[in-house]
C-alpha positions in Angstrom: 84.3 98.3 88.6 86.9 95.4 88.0 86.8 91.8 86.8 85.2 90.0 89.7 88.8 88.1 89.7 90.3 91.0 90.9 88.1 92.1 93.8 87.6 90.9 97.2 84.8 91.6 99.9 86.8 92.7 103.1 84.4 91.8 105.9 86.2 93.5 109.0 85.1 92.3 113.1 82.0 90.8 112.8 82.4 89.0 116.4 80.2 88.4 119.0 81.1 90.8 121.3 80.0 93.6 119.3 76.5 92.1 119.3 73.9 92.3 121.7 75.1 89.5 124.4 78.9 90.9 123.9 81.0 93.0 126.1 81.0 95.8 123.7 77.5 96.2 121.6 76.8 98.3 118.9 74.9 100.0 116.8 72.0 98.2 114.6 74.3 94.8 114.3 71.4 92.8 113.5 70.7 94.6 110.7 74.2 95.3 109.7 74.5 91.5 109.8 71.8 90.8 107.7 73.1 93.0 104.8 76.4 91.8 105.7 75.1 87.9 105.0 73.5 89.4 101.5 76.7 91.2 100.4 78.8 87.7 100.8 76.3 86.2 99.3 76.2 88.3 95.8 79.9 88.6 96.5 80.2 84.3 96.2 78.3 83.9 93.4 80.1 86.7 91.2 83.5 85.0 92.3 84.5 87.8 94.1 87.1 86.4 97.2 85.7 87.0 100.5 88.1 87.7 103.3 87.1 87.6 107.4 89.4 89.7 109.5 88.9 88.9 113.1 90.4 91.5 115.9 92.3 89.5 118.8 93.4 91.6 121.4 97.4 91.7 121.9 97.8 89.9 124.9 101.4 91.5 126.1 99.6 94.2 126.7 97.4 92.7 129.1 93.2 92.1 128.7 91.7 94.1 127.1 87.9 95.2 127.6 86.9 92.4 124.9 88.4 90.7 122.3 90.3 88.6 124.2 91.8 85.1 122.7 90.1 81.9 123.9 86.5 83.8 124.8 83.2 83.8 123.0 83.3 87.0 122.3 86.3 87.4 119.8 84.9 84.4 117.5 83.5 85.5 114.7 79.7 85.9 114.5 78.2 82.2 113.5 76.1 83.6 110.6 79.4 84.8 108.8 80.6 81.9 109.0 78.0 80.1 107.5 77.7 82.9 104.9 81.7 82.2 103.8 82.4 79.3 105.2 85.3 79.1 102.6 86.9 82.6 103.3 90.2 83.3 104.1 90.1 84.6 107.8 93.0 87.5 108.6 93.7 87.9 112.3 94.8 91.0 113.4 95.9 93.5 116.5 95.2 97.0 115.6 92.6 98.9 113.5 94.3 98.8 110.3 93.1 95.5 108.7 96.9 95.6 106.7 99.1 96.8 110.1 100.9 93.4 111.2 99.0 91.0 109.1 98.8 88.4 106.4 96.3 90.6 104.5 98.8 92.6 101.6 99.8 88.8 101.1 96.5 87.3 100.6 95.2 89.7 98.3 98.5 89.7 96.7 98.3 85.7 96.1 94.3 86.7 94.6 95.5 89.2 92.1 93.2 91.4 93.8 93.1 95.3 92.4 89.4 96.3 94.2 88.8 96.4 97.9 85.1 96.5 99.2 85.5 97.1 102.8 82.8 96.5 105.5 82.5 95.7 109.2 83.0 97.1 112.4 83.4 99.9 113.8 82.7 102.2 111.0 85.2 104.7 112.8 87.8 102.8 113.7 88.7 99.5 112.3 86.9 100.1 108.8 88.3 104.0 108.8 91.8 102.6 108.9 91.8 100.1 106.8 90.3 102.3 103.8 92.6 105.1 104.6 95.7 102.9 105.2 98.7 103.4 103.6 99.0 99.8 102.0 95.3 100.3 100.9 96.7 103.0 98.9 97.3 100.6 95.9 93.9 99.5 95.4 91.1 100.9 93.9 88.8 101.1 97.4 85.1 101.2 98.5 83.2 101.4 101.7 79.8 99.5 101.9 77.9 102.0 104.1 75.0 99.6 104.8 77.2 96.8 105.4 78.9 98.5 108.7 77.6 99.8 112.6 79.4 102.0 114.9 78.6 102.7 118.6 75.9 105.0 117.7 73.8 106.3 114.2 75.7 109.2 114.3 79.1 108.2 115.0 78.3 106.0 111.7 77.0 109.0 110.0 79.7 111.0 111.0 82.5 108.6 110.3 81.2 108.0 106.7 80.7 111.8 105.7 84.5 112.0 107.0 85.5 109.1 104.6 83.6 109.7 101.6 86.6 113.0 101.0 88.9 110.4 100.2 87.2 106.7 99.5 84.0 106.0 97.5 80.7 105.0 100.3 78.6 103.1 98.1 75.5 100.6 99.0 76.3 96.9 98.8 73.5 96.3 96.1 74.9 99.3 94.0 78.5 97.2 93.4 77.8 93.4 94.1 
């Protein structure tokens, strides 16, 4: 792997209404959030940049079923942001982390070469950001531990599907 300099920990939707009290719960979050909080940890203190990315649904196109600007439920999840409380936080609109965001600029400004991707939902938001096309310039890797889905098998599923074209590695194995 890189110079830590040149990696950064990309910690995708970890908001409340993917956890148990939200409008959309997942999969094992608790968990997921505990290995999460270790990853960022290890990440920090190898200088490895953090950044949040934090889903807002697009208004124009009316409410959505969660993720909705100005409720509980599209903040990110309190631990996390204890855990990085210094991260740079990327909002976005659409699975792909890169789609319509600050993030290619961020990582940009960082020197970053090295993506470690994580979050929610393995299938979607995580899925598109390590296939995206701007990803495509980076040397990429999924933390499987460090992401939930709707179900164990979706998760299963979603990494097998990945691992053809982007390294799944444990979080311990790399940070």
């Amino acid at each position: 792997m890189a110079a830590t300099s040149q990696r950064a920990l990309i910690v995708i939707d970890l908001q409340n209404d993917y956890f148990p009290d939200g409008k959309f719960p997942l999969w094992n979050t608790e968990a997921v959030l505990g290995q999460v909080e270790s990853a960022i940890a290890r990440a920090r203190a190898q200088g490895v940049a953090v950044i949040l990315v934090q889903h807002i649904a697009d208004a124009p196109n009316g409410a959505a079923p969660f993720f909705n600007a100005g409720t509980r439920g599209v903040e990110l999840n309190p631990r996390i942001l204890a855990a990085a409380p210094d991260a740079v936080v990327v909002t976005k609109a659409q699975a792909d982390s890169f789609l319509n965001t600050t993030l290619e600029e961020k990582l940009a400004a960082l020197g970053v070469e090295e993506l470690l991707i994580c979050g929610m939902m393995t299938q979607n938001c995580v899925t598109h950001t390590a296939i995206s096309k701007a990803a495509e310039k980076y040397r990429v890797a999924v933390l499987g531990d460090c992401c939930a889905s709707v179900s164990q098998m979706i998760h299963v599923i979603a990494l097998k599907a990945l691992a053809a074209r982007v390294p799944v590695v444990e979080s311990a194995g790399v940070l």
